[in-house]
C-alpha positions as CSV (number, residue, x, y, z in Angstrom):
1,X,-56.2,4.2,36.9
2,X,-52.5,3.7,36.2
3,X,-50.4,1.9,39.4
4,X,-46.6,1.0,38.5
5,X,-43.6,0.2,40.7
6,X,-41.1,2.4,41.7
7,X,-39.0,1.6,38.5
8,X,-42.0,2.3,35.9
9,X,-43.2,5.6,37.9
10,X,-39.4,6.4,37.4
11,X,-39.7,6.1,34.0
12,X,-42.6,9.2,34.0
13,X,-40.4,11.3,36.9
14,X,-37.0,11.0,34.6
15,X,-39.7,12.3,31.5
16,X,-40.9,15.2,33.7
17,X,-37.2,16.1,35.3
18,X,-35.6,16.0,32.1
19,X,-37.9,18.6,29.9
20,X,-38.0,21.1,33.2
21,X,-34.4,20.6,33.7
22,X,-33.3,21.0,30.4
23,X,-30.0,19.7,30.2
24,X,-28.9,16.4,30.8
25,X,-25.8,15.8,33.2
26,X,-22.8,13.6,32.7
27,X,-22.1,11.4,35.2
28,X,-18.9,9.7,36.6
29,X,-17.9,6.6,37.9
30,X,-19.1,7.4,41.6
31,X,-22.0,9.2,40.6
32,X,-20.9,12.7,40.6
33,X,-22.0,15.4,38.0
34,X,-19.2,16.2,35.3
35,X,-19.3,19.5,35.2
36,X,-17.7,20.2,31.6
37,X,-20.7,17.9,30.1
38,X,-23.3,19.2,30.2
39,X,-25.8,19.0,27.0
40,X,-28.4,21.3,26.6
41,X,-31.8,19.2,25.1
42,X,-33.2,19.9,22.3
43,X,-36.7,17.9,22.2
44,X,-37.5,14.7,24.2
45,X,-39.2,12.1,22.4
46,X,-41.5,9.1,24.1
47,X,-42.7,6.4,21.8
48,X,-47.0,6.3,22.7
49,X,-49.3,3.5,21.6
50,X,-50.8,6.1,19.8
51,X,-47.6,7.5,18.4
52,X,-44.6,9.5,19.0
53,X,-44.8,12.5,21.2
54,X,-41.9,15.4,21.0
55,X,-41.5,17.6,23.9
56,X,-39.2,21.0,22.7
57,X,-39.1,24.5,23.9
58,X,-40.9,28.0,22.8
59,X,-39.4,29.8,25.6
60,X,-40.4,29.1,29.2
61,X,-43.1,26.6,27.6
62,X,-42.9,23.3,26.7
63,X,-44.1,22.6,23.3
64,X,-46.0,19.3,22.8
65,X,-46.3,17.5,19.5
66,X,-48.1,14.5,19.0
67,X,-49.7,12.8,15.3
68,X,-52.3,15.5,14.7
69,X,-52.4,17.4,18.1
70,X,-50.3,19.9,19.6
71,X,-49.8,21.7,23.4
72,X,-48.2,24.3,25.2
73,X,-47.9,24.2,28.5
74,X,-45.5,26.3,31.0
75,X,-42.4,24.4,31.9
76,X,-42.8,25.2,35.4
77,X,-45.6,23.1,35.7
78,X,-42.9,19.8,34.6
79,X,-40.8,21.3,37.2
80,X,-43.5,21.7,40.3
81,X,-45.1,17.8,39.1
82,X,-41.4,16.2,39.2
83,X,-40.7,17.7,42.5
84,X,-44.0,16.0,43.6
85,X,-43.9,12.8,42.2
86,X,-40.1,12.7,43.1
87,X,-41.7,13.0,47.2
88,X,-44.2,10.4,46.0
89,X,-41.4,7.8,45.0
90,X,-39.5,8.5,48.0
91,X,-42.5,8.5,50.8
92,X,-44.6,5.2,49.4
93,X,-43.4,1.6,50.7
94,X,-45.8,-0.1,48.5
95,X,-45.0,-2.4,45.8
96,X,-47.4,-1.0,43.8
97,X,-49.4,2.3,43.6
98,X,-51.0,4.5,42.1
99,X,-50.5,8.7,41.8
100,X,-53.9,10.4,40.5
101,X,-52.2,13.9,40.3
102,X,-49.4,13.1,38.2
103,X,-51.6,10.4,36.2
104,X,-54.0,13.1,35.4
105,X,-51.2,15.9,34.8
106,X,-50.0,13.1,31.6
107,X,-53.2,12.4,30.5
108,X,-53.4,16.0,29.7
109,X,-50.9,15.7,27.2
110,X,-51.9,12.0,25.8
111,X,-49.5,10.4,27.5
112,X,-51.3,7.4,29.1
113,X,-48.9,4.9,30.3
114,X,-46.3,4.6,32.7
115,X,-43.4,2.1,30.3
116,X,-42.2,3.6,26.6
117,X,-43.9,1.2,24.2
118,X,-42.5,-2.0,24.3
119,X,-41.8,-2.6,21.2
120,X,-39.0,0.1,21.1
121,X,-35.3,-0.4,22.4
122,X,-34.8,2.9,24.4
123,X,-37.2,4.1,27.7
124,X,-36.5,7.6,25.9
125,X,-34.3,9.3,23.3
126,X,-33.2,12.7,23.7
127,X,-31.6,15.3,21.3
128,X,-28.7,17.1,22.6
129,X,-26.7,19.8,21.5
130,X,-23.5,18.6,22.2
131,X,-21.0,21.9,23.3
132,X,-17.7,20.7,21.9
133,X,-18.6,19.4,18.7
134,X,-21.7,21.7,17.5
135,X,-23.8,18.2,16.7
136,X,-27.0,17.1,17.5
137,X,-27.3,13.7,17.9
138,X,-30.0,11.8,18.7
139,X,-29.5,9.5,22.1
140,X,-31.6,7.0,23.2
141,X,-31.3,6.0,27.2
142,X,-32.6,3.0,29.5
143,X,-34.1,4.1,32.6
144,X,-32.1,2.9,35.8
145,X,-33.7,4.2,39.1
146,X,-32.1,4.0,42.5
147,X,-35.7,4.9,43.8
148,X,-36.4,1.3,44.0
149,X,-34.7,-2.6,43.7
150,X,-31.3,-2.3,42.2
151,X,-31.9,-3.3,38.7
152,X,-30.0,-6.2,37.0
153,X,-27.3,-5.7,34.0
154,X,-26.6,-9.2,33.2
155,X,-29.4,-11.9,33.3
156,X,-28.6,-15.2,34.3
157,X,-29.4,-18.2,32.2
158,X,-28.0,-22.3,32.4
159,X,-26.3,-20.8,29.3
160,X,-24.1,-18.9,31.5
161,X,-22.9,-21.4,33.8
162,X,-19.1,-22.0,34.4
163,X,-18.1,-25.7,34.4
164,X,-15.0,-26.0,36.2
165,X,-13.3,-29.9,36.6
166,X,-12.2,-30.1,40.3
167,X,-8.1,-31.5,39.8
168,X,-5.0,-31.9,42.4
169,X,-7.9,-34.0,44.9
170,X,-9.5,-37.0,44.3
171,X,-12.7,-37.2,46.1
172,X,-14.4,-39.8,47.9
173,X,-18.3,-40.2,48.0
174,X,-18.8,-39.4,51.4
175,X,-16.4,-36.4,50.9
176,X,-19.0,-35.4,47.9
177,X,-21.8,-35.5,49.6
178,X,-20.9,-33.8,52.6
179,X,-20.1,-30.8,50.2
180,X,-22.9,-31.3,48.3
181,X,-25.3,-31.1,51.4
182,X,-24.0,-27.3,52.8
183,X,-27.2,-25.5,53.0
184,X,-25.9,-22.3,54.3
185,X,-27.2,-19.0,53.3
186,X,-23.9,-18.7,51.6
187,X,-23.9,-21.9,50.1
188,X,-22.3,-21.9,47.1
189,X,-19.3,-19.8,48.1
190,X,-18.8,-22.0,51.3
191,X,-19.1,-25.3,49.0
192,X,-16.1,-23.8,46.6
193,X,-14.4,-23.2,49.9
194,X,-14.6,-26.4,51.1
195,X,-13.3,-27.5,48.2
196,X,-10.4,-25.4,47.8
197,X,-10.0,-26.2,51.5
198,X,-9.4,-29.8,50.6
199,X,-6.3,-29.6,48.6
200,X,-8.2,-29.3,44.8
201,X,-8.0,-26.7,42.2
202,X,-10.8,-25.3,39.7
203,X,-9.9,-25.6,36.2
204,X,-12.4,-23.7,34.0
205,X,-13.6,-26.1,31.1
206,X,-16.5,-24.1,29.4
207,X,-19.6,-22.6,30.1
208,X,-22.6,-24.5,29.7
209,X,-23.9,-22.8,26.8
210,X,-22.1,-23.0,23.6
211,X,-23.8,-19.4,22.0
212,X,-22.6,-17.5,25.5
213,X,-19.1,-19.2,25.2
214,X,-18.8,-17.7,21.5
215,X,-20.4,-14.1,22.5
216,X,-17.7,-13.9,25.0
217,X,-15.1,-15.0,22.5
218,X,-16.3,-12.4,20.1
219,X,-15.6,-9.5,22.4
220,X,-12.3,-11.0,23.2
221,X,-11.0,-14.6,22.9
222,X,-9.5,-14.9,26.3
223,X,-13.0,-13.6,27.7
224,X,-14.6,-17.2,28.6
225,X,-11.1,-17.5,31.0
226,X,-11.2,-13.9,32.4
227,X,-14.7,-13.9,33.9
228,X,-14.1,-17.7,34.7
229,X,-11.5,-16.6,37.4
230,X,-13.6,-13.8,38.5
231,X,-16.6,-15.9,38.9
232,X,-13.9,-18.4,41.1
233,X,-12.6,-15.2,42.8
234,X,-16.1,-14.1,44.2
235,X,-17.2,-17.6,44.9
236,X,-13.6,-18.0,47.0
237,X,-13.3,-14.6,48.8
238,X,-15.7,-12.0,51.0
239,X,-15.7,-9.9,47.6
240,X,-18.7,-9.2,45.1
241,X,-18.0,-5.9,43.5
242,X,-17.4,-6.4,40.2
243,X,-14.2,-3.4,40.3
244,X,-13.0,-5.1,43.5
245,X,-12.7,-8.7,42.0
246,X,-11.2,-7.6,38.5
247,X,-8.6,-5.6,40.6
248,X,-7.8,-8.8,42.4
249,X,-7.6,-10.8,39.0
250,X,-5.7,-8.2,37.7
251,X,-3.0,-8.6,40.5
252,X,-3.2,-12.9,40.4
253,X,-2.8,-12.0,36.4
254,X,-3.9,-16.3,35.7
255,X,-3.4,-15.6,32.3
256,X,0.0,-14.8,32.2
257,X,-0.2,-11.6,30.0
258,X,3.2,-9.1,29.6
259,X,2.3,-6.7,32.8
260,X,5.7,-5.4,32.7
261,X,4.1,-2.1,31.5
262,X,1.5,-2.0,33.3
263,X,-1.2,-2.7,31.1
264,X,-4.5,-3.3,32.2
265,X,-6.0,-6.2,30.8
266,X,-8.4,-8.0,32.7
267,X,-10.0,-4.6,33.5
268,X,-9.8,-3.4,29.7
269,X,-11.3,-6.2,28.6
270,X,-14.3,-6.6,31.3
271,X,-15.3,-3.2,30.2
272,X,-15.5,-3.8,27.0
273,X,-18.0,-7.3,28.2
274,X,-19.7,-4.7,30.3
275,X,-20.8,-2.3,27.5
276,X,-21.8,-4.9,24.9
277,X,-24.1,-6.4,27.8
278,X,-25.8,-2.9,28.4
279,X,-26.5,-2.4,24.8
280,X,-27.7,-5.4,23.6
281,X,-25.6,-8.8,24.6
282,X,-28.1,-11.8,25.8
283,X,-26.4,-14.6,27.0
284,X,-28.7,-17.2,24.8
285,X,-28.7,-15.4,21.7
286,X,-25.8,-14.9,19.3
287,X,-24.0,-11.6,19.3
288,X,-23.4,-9.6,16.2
289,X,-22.1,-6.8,17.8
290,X,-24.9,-4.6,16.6
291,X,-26.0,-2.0,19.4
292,X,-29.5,-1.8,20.2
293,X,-31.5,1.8,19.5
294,X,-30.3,2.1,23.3
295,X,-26.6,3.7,23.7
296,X,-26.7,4.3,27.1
297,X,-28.4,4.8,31.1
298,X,-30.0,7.4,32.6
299,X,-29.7,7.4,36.3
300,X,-31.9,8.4,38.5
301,X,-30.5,8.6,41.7
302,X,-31.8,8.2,45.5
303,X,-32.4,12.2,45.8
304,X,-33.5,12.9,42.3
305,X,-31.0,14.3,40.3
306,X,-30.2,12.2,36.6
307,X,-27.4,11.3,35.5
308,X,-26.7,10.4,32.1
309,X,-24.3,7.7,30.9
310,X,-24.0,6.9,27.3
311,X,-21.6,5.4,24.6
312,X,-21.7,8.7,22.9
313,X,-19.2,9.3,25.9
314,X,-17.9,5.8,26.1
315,X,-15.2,6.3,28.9
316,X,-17.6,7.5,31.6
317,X,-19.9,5.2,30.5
318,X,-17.6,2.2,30.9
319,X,-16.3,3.3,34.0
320,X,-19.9,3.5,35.8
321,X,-20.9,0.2,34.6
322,X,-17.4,-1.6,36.0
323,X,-17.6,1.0,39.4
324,X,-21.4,0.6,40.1
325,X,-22.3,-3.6,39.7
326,X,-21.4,-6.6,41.4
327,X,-22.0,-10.1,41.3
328,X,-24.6,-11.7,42.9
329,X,-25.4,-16.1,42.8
330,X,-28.9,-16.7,41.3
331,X,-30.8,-19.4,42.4
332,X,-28.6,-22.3,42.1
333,X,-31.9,-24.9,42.4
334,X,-33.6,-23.3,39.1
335,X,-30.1,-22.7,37.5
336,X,-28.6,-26.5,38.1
337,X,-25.1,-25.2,39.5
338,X,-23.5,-25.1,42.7
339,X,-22.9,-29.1,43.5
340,X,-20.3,-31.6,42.3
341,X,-21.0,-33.9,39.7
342,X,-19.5,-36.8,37.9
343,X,-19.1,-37.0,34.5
344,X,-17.0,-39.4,32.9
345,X,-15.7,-40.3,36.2
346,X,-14.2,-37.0,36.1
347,X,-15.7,-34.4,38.9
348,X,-17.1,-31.0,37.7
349,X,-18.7,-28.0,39.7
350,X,-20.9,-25.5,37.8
351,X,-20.5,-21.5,38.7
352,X,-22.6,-18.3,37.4
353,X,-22.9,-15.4,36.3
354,X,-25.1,-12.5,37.8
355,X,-24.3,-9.1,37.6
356,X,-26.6,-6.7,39.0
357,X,-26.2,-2.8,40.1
358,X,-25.3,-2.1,43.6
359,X,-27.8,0.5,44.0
């Protein structure tokens, strides 16, 4: 018997919605259909233990090929099992479960797990016909469900600590420890508070690993500052979404860039962090700036629909990953950040970096 989470039945649900609906559905920055991209699919293909399977069309059936084997079965069958499974998803409060109906409608057609194979990049890859241009390309897709936990785009490591040197304030001991020893459930941010609260300043040193430091350098050299004072931004103020603190750098500008035309930097620039991190970007292992076979999200969202998001239409793409995440503090005991330290006789705090979807 197969039993999954919400996130891995997802993965089966965005298969059987996708082949019955037949197009796949740009989305925008708040989650809204585009309705002048559409893409009509071609075939569907999901990487087996056993193989490749390739799901295409022979009219109102869905044609099924697989190594050696082949089936044809009517696409309103997809349709009626993704309703179901859909009501499944949205009716269970388990962690995990199992669905014998659906579990036995897949095995009909060899497919006999819930997860694409592991070993491959993308949950699924899809061939559109894409309207405007007359190609078809070839798109592979991570699965992001809003059926169950808000999934996380950027992984936190001690590679992606902050180290900030507290200036302007000398502190005593006493003052230290009584910092130190804030145990509230907002405990970092209220530690940086008190700290800024006490006449010093954060100045951003580095991050604690060297390869992260570099990555962000590679996307853009003034990177490792940017996300330093948006890091200090959420752990100073009431915000957390990531569009609401780079609009609030974006107004302090601490870099000092030319704003006289209104350029958009900080924001720009983010982005640009935002989509390397979706396609590939680890925080402990060096970025070439090679994408992974993955270009891009498919959303499933709370009442079924999909969305897709991919490079192949990078604005959108960029747009829902800045508009839809926020930053979250990881746990600062397994992480080593959060609490002054000497070093030197000089006094540092370490900050990081989460970033996980709002929904």
């Amino acid at each position: 018997m197969i039993t999954g989470n919400k996130g891995e039945w997802s993965e089966i649900y965005t298969l059987l919605k996708t082949i019955s609906d037949k197009n796949l559905f740009a989305g925008d920055s708040n989650l809204n259909k585009i309705e002048s991209l559409i893409f009509p699919i071609i075939k569907v293909l999901r990487d087996e233990t056993s193989g490749t399977y390739e799901f295409s069309y022979d009219s109102d059936l869905v044609v099924i090929k697989g190594n050696e084997e082949e089936f044809r079965i009517p696409i309103i069958e997809f349709q009626n099992k993704a309703v179901y499974l859909l009501s499944k998803l949205k009716e269970t409060t388990d962690a995990t479960f199992s669905i014998p109906e659906i579990e036995n409608f897949i095995n009909s057609f060899k497919c006999v797990s819930l997860k694409a194979k592991s070993s491959v990049k993308s949950d699924i890859r899809i061939v559109i016909h894409d309207l405007r241009t007359g190609a078809t390309p070839e798109l592979g897709f991570s699965i992001k469900s809003q059926l169950g936990k808000p999934s996380t785009l950027f992984n936190s490591s001690q590679g992606s600590n902050f180290i900030y040197k507290i200036v302007d304030k000398t502190f005593t001991d006493e003052e230290i420890n009584s910092i130190n020893n804030i145990e509230t459930q907002s405990k970092i941010q209220d530690r940086v508070k008190a700290i800024i609260e006490n006449g010093a300043k954060l100045k951003f040193k580095t991050t604690e690993g060297s390869v992260f430091y570099n990555n962000l350098v590679l996307v853009d050299s003034l990177l490792p500052q940017i996300m330093a004072s948006i890091i200090l931004q959420f752990n100073s103020s009431s915000e957390n979404k990531l569009a609401d603190l780079v609009n609030s750098i974006e107004l302090q500008n601490p870099l000092s860039y030319d704003v006289s035309n209104n350029h958009n930097y900080y924001s720009y620039k983010v982005k640009r962090l935002l989509t390397d991190i979706a396609l590939g970007m680890l925080p402990t292992s060096v970025w070439t700036g090679k994408l992974d076979a993955t270009g891009g999200y498919l959303v499933v969202k709370d009442n079924g629909d999909i969305l897709c998001y991919h490079i192949y239409n990078r604005n959108e793409f960029e747009d829902y990953l800045l508009y839809n995440t926020k930053i979250i503090n990881p746990s600062s005991t397994r992480l080593r950040f959060g609490k002054l330290y000497k070093d030197n006789g000089e006094l540092f705090i370490k900050l990081n970096l989460q970033i996980r979807f709002i929904k």
